[in-house]
N, C-alpha and C positions, 0 to 999 in steps of 0.2 A: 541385394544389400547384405552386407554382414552380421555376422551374429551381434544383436543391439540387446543388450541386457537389460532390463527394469533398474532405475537409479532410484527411482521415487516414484512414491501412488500419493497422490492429491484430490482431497476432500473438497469441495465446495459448500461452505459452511457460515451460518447468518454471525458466528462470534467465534474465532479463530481463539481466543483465549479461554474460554468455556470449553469448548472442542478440544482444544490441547489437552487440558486439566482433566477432563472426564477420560479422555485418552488413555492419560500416564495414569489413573486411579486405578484403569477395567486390565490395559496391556501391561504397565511397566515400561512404557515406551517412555524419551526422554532423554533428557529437559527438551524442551521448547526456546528455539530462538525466532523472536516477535520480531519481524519489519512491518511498520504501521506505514502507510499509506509510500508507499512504494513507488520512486520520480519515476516516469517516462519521459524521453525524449521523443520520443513517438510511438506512437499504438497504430495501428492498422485493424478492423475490424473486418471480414469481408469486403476487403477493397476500398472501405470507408474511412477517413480516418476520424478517430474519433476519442475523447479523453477517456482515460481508463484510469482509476483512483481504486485500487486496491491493497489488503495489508494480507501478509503471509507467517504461521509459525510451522517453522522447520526443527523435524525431531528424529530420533535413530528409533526402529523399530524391526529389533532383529538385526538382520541381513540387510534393511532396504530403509532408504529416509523415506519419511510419511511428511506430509505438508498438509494442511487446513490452509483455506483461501477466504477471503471477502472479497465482496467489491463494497465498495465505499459512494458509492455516486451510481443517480439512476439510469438507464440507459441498456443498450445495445449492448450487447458484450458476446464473447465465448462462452463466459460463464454462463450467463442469460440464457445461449442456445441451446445449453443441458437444463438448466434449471429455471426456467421463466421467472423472470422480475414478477414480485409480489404471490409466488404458486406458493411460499413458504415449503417449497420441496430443498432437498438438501441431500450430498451422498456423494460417491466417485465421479472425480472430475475429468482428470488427465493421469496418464502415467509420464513419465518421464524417459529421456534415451539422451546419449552422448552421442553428439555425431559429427563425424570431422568438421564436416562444413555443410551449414545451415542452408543455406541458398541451395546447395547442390540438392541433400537433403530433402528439401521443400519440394523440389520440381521434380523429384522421382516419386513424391507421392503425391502430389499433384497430376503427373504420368500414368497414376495407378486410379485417379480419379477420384480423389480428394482435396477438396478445398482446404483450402487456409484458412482456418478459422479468424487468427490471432496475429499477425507480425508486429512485433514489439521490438523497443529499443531503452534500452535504460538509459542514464543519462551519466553512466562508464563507458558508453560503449557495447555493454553486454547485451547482445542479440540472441531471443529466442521466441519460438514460432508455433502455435498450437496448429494440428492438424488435425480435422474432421473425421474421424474413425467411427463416428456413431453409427452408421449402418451395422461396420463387421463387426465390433469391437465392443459397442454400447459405453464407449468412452473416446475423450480424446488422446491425442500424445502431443508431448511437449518433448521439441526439440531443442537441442544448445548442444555448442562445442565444449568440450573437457578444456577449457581457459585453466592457466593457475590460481586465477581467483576464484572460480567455478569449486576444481577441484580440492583448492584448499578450503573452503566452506565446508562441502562434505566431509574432509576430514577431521576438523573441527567439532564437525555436530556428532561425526563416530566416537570420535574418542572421550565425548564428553559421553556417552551413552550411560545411565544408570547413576549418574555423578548427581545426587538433589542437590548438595550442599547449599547452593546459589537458589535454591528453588527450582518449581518446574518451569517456571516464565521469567526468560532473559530478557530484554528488548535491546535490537540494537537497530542500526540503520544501513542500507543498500542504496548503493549509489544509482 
């Protein structure tokens, strides 16, 4: 594979808005952009499919976006299989990578002998894929192509970096 940069480190976290705000108070990281419960057009959990109801705030931290996660609904999940439903444990979730193409992606680490946690689909279009790193890694990764909608988000959330004016919590919505 080629050299796959960290794009994002992702929290799994009981209140994504709490989390952000204590965030921006300790780091300076910020502002925070809120998507509250987040469409799928399909989730895949381990080969199962299955609903997945969660809400995300994306922020600049440095060099690198940081994201806080929920899940919203009880159940099965990727999240779940780091942080067990009702353990009240909470901490690193996924990092993030840009990778041309998803599918291909998936089946070279799949090849490497790791599961697929996660195949999801937003209800854009937007396709991306947690992979089971826990053994090596003690986290997952989350795959997605560098899309213009992708990459204009990132840019977005960089150059707002250190901007409170608006506050630390924007809310917007994801398709």
């Amino acid at each position: 594979m080629p050299d796959l940069p960290i794009r994002q480190i992702a929290y799994f976290v009981p209140d994504i808005r709490s989390a952000a705000q204590a965030h921006a108070e300790a780091f300076g990281s910020g502002p925070y952009f809120v998507a509250d419960n987040i469409p799928l057009k399909r989730s895949v959990h381990r080969g199962v499919e299955r609903a997945l109801d969660h809400s995300s705030a994306y922020g600049q931290w440095g060099e690198v976006m940081i994201e806080f996660c929920q899940q919203n609904n009880p159940g099965p999940s990727a999240f779940h299989d780091v942080y067990p439903e009702g353990s009240g444990r909470t901490g690193l979730h996924h990092v993030a990578l840009f990778v041309e193409d998803v599918a291909e992606a998936s089946e070279t680490w799949k090849a490497r002998g790791h599961e697929i946690a996660l195949d999801a689909t937003m209800n854009d279009g937007f396709r991306y894929v947690f992979v089971d790193t826990l053994q090596c890694y003690g986290h997952m990764l989350e795959l997605y192509a560098p899309l213009p909608a992708l990459t204009g988000f990132y840019a977005l959330v960089r150059a707002s970096a250190g901007d409170m004016s608006q506050g630390v919590l924007r809310d917007i919505g994801l398709g």
